[in-house]
C-alpha positions in Angstrom: 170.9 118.9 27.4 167.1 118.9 29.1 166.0 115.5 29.2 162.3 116.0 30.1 159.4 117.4 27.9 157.1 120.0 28.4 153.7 119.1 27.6 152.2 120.6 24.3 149.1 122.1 26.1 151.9 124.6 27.8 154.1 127.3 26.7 157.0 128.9 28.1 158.5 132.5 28.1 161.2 134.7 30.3 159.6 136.5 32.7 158.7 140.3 33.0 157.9 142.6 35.5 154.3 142.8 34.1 154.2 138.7 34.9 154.9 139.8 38.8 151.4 139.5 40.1 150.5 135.9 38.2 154.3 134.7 39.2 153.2 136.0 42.8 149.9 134.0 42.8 151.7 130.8 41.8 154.6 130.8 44.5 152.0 131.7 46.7 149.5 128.7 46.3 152.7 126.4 45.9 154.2 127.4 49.4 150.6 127.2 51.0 149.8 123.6 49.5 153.6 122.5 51.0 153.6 124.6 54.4 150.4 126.5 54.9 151.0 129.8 54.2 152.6 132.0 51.4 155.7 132.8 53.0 156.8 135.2 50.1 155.8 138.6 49.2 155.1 140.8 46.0 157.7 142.8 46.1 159.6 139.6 46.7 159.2 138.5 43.2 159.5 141.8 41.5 162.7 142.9 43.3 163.8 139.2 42.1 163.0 140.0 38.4 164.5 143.6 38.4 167.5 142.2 39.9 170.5 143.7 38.3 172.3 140.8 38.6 169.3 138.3 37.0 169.0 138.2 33.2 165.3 137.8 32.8 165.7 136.5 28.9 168.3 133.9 29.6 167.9 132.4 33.3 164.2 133.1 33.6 161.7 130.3 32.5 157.8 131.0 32.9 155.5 128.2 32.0 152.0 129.5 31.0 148.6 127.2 30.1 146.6 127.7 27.2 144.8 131.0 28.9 148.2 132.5 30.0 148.1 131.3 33.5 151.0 130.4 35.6 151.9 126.9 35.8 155.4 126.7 36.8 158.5 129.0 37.3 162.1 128.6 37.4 165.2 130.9 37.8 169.0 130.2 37.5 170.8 133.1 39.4 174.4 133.4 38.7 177.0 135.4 41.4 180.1 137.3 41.2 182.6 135.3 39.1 179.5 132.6 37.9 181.3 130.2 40.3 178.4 129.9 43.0 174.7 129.9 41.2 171.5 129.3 42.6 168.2 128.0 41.1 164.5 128.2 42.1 162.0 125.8 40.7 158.3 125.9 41.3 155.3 123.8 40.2 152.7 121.4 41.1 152.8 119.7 38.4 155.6 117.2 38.6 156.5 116.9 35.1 156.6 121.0 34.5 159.0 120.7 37.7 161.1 118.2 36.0 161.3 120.0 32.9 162.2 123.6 35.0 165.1 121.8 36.9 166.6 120.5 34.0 166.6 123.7 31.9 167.7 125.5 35.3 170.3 123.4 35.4 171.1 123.3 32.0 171.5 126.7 32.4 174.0 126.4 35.4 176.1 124.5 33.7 176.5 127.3 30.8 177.2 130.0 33.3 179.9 127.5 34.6 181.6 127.6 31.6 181.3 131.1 31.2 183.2 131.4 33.9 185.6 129.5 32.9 185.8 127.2 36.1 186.5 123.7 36.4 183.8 123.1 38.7 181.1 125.9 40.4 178.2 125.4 43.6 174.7 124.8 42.7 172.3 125.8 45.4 168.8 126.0 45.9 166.7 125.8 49.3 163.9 124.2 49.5 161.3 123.8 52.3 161.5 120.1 54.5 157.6 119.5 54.1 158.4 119.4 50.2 158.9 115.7 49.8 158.5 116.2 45.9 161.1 118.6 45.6 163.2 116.9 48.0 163.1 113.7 46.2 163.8 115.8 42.9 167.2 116.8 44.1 168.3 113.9 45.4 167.6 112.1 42.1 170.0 114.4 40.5 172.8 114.3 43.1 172.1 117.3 45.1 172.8 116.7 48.9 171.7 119.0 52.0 174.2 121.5 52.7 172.8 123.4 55.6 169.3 123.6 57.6 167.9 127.0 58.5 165.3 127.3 60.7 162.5 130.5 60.5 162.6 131.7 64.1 159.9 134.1 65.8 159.0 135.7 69.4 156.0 137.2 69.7 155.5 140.9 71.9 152.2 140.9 74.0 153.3 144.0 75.5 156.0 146.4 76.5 159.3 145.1 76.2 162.5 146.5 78.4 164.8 148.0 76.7 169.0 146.6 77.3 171.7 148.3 78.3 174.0 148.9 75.7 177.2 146.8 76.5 180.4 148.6 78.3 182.5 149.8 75.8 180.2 149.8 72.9 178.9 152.4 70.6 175.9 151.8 68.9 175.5 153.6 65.5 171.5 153.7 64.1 170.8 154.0 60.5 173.7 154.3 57.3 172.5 157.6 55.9 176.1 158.5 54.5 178.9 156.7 51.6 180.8 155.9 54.4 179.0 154.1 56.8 177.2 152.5 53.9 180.6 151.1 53.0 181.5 149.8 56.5 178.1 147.9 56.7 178.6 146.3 53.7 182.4 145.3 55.1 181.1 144.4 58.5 178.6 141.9 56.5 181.0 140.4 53.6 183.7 139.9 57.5 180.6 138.0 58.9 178.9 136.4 56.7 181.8 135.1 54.2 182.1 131.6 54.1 179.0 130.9 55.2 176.1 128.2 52.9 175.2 130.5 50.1 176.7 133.3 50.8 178.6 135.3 47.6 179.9 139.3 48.3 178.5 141.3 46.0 180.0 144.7 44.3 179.5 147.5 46.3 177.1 149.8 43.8 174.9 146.8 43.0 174.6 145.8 46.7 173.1 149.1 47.5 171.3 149.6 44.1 169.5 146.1 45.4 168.7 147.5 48.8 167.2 151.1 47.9 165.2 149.3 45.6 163.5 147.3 48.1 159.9 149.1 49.3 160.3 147.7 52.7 163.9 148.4 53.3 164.8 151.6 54.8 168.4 153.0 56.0 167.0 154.1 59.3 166.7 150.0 60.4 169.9 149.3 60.0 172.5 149.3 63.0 175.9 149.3 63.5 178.2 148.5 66.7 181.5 149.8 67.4 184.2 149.2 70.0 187.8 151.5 69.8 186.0 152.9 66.7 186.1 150.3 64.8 182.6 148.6 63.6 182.1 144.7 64.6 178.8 144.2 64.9 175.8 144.7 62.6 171.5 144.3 62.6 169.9 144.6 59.4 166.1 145.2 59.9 162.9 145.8 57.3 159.2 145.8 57.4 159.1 142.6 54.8 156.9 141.1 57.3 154.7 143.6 58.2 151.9 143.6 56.0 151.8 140.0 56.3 152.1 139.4 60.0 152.4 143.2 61.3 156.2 141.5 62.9 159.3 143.0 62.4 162.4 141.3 60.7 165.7 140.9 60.8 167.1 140.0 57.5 171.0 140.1 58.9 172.8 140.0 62.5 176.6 139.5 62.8 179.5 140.0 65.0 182.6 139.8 63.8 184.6 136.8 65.2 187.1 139.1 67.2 184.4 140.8 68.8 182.3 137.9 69.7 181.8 136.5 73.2 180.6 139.6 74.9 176.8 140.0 74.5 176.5 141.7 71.3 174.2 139.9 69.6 172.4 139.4 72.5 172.0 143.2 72.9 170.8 143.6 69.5 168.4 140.9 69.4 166.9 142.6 72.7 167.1 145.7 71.3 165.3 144.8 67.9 162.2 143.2 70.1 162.3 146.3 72.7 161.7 148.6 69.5 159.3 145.9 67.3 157.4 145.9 70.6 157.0 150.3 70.9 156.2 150.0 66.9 152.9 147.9 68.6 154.5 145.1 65.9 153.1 141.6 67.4 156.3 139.9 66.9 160.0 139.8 65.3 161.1 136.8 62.8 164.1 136.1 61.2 166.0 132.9 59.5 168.6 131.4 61.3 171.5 128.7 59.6 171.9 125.9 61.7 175.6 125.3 60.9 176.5 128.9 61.8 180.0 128.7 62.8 178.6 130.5 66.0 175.9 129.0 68.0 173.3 131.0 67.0 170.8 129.1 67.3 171.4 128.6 70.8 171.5 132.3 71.2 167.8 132.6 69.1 166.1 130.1 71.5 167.9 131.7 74.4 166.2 135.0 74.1 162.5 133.6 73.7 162.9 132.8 70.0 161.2 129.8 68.9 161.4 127.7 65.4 158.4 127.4 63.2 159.6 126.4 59.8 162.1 124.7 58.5 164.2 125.1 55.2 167.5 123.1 54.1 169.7 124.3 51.6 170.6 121.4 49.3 174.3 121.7 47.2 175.5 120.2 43.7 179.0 120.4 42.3 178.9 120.8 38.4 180.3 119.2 36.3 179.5 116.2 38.6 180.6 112.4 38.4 178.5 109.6 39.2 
């Protein structure tokens, strides 16, 4: 049941594409107050909203002043089986924020029992500067999962390009079923298990990506030893208008393969390539509690942190 009460002078409505630019304008002023910059995109929030995964009229909630502008925004994002969900609240305004979290949540706890689970995950990630936030979750027994930090190098000029490893094929671009289907494998090996991570279904993992404006099959690598694929570098121009960098939205070696420079080689790779495209830097998000130490391996190759985000966890139904 939501607890707190939205103010009369506001309204509130599911999202729409149309609301894309307003909802863009709001996340953007919210992350510059808290960090001091935007740190999301346009096509951020409309690739959110046209989700296939995302019902807009149920787990969407924009809240809208008297002259229709954007006060505060929420989403409750349910994956796979319903048994791992993720919300996003944003506003200023305390008590809109208060009002978001509890319907996001309310709305968590429906999807849970949709499900039909005993229990499921809430997450949400929020950034450290955000005290309010912060202090929001903790109120309401969320605890920090996981800390990822943003990591960037910048390219002032050429940069050499590695040798590829002994052994090792290296496979660019997934223009084919097949291939498509062994990145998505080499990902789901990785990445499973991981803080927030939930496989998706094949069709609507690719239907998500060709969607994407900045996302293109020719950035995306594969590695393979014996002919099998172990390693993967998933690459995009999200950052490009922004801060003309490249970025890496995914890197992984699969544990069998690890130990012998892969990563390293693709990492060296990506910056030897960012650096031809004249692209003033590469960035990318790194998880702290990686069962590898990658951020050891981040820093190692001239990477260095410049934001931090933590990733905060609920179990539902909860007991105090």
């Amino acid at each position: 049941m939501t607890t707190a009460v939205l103010p009369t002078e506001y309204t509130v409505r599911p999202p729409v594409l149309a609301d894309s630019g307003a909802i863009f304008g709001l996340i953007s002023a919210y992350n510059t107050a808290v960090i001091g910059f935007a740190d999301c995109t346009l096509t951020d929030i409309t690739e959110g909203i046209a989700d296939p995964a995302f019902e807009p009229q149920t787990d969407g909630w924009l809240v809208v002043d008297r002259e229709d502008v954007p006060v505060g925004y929420a989403t409750t994002f349910g994956k796979a089986s319903l048994e791992e969900i993720e919300i996003e609240v944003v506003s200023q305004d305390l008590v809109v924020a208060g009002w978001l979290f509890d319907r996001s949540m309310q709305r968590a706890e429906e999807m849970r029992r949709e499900g039909g689970h005993a229990h499921a995950t809430v997450d949400t990630y929020v950034y450290r500067a955000d005290e309010p936030l912060r202090a929001l979750l903790s109120e309401h027994d969320f605890s920090t999962g996981t800390t990822f930090n943003r990591m960037r190098i910048d390219h002032t000029g050429p940069v050499a390009t590695p040798e590829v490893p002994a052994g090792v094929v290296v496979r660019r671009g997934a223009y084919d079923d097949l291939t498509r289907q062994l990145a998505h494998d080499v990902i789901i090996e990785c990445f499973t298990g991981q803080f927030g991570f939930t496989a998706r279904p094949h069709e609507e993992w690719l239907k998500v990506r060709e969607s994407h404006p900045d996302f293109s099959w020719d950035q995306f690598t594969l590695l393979e030893i014996d002919g099998k694929v172990v390693a993967f570098r998933d690459c995009s121009d999200r950052d490009l208008a922004t801060e003309n960098c490249g970025h890496v939205g995914g890197l992984g070696v699969i544990e069998a393969a690890r130990g012998r420079g892969l990563a390293t080689y693709l990492l060296r790779d990506t910056f030897a390539l960012d650096a031809a495209a004249g692209r003033a830097g590469t960035i990318l998000h790194v998880d702290t509690n990686n069962p590898t130490p990658a951020l050891h391996l981040y820093l190692s190759v001239g990477m260095r942190p410049t934001l931090v985000l933590e990733g905060w966890r609920r179990t539902i139904p909860a007991t105090r």
